[in-house]
Each structure stands twice: as C-alpha cells, then as structure tokens.
C-alpha positions as CSV (number, residue, x, y, z in Angstrom):
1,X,12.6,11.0,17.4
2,X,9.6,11.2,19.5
3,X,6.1,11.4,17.9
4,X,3.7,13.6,20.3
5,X,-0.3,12.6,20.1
6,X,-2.5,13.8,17.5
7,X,-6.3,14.0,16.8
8,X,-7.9,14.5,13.5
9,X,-11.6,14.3,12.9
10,X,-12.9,14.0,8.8
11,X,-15.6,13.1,7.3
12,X,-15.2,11.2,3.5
13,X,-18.7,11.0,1.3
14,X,-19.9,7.7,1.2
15,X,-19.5,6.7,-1.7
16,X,-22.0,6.1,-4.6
17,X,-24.7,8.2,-1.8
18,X,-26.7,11.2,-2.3
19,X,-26.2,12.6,1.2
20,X,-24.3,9.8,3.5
21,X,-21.3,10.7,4.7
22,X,-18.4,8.3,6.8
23,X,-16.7,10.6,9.7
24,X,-13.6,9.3,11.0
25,X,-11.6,10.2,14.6
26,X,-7.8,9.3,14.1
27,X,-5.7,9.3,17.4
28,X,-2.1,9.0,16.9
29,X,0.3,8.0,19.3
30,X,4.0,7.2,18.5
31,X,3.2,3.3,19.4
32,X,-0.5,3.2,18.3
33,X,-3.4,4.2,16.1
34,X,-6.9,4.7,17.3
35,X,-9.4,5.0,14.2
36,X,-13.0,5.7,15.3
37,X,-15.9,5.4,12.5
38,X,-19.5,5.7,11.7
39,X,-21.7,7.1,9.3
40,X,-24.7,9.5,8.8
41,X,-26.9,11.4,6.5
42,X,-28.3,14.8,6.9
43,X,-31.2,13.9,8.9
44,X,-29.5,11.3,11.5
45,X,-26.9,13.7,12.2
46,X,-28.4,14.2,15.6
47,X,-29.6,11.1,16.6
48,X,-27.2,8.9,18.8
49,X,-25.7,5.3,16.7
50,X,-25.2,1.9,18.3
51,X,-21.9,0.5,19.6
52,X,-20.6,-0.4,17.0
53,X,-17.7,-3.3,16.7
54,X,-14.4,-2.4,18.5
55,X,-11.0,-4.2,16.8
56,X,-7.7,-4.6,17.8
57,X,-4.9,-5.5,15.6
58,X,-1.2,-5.7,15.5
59,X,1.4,-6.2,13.4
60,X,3.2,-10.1,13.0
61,X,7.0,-10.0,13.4
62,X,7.0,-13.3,12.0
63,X,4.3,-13.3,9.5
64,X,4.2,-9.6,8.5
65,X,1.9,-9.7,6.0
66,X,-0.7,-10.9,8.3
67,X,-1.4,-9.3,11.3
68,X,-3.1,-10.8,14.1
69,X,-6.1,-9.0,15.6
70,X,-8.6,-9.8,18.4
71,X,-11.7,-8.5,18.9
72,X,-12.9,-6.4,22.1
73,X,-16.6,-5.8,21.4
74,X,-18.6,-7.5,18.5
75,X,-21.6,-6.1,17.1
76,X,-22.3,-8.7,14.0
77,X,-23.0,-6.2,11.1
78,X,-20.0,-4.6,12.0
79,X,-17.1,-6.6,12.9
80,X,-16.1,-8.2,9.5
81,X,-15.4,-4.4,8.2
82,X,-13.9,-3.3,11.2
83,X,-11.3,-6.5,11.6
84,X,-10.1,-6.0,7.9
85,X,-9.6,-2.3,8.5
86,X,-7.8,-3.2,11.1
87,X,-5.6,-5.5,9.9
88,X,-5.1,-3.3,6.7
89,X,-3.9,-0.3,9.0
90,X,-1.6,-2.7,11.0
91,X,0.2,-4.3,7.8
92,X,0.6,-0.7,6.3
93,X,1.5,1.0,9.2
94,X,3.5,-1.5,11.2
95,X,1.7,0.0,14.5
96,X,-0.5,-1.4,16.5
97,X,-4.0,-0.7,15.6
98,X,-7.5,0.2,17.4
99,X,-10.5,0.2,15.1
100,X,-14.4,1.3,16.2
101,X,-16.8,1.2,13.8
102,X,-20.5,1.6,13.6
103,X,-20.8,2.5,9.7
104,X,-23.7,1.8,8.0
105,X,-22.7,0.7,4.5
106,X,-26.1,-0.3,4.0
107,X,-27.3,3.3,3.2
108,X,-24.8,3.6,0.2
109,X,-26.3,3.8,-3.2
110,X,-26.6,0.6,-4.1
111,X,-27.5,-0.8,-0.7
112,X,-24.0,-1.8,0.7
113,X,-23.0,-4.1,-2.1
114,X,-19.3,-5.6,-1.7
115,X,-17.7,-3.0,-4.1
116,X,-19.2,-0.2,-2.0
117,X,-17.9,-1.6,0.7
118,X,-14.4,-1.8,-1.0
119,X,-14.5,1.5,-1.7
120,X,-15.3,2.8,1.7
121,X,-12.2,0.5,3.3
122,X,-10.0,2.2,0.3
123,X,-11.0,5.5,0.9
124,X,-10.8,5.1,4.4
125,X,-7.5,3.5,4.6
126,X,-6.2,5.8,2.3
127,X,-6.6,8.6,4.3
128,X,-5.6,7.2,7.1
129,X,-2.6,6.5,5.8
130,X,-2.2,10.2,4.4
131,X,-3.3,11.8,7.7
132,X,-0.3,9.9,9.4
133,X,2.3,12.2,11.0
134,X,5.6,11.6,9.4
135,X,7.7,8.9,11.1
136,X,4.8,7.3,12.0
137,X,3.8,4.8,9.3
C-alpha cells in the first residue's frame, strides 16, 4: 500500500505556561517523518526564532530499541531535546526520522525544569504519533 505525503501544522500549550504555546509542522512521507518545532507566546508571535538544532534519526535493525541518530546542525540549548525526540519518533515509528527544533522550554512555568521538559517530549511525541497516517507507524 502506498502512503502519499502529508502536512499537518499544530500547536500544543506549553505546558505549566500562561500563554506559551509549542507549534509543530509534521511531514509524512511513506519512508520518513519530518517534525519541525518551536515555541512562542502571544507577543513573539511575530518576531523571527533562531535556527534551532536539526536531528536525524533512524531506526537499528539490529539494536531496535536504540536508534542511531546524527546530528546535521547543532545549536547547544537545543540539540539534547531534539536528539531524544528523535530517537523516540524513530523507536516508535520504525521510520526514519527528521527533527528541527528551536523550542524554548525555558519560558514554561517553572523556567524549563526537567519535568517540563518531559512533558513537552510526551505531549509532543504523543501527538505525533496520533497524527500518523495509518500504515505508517
């Protein structure tokens, strides 16, 4: 069964923030995922971001539960997030995966504590996941 290309564009509250939200670009191919992110609150929404990190990650045949990933641009307060995401999308999925990210956990409630920033890479790999066409993952 062929899977045609598909684009979805969403936007998750970050959470534990009054008005900071994460908006996500997911482009599906039938041999890959592209997953675009960053983040902004009401008044940034028209200001441009920095580059953020750009990921690559694909599934092990012989290690499946560890995918392998490289990374194609770094941007330090970045890339951690985005190399997990990807390698969580790749494990789940079993498709190679692109990740760009320039979310600023930082402006979360709590200042970007590591349990915000689990939540985020739940939420966000949760829909994901969801917003898969079928056959896909």
């Amino acid at each position: 069964m062929a899977v045609h290309g598909s684009i979805a564009q969403l936007s998750i509250p970050l959470p534990q923030s009054l008005d900071t939200r994460v908006y996500l670009r997911l482009s599906t191919q039938a041999k890959a995922i592209v997953l675009c992110l960053t983040t902004a609150s009401l008044d940034q929404l028209a200001g441009p971001k920095p580059m953020g990190s750009f990921v690559y990650a694909l599934p092990d045949r012989f290690n499946p539960q560890q995918p392998l990933s490289t990374t194609l641009f770094s941007h330090e307060p970045t890339i951690e997030f985005a190399t997990r995401l990807a390698k969580m999308i790749a494990r789940k999925s079993q498709l190679p995966v692109y990740v760009t990210n320039s979310m600023i956990v930082a402006d979360a409630g709590m200042g970007g504590t590591v349990e915000e920033e689990m939540d985020v890479l739940r939420a966000i790999v949760k829909l994901t996941l969801e917003r898969l066409p079928a056959g896909i993952a």
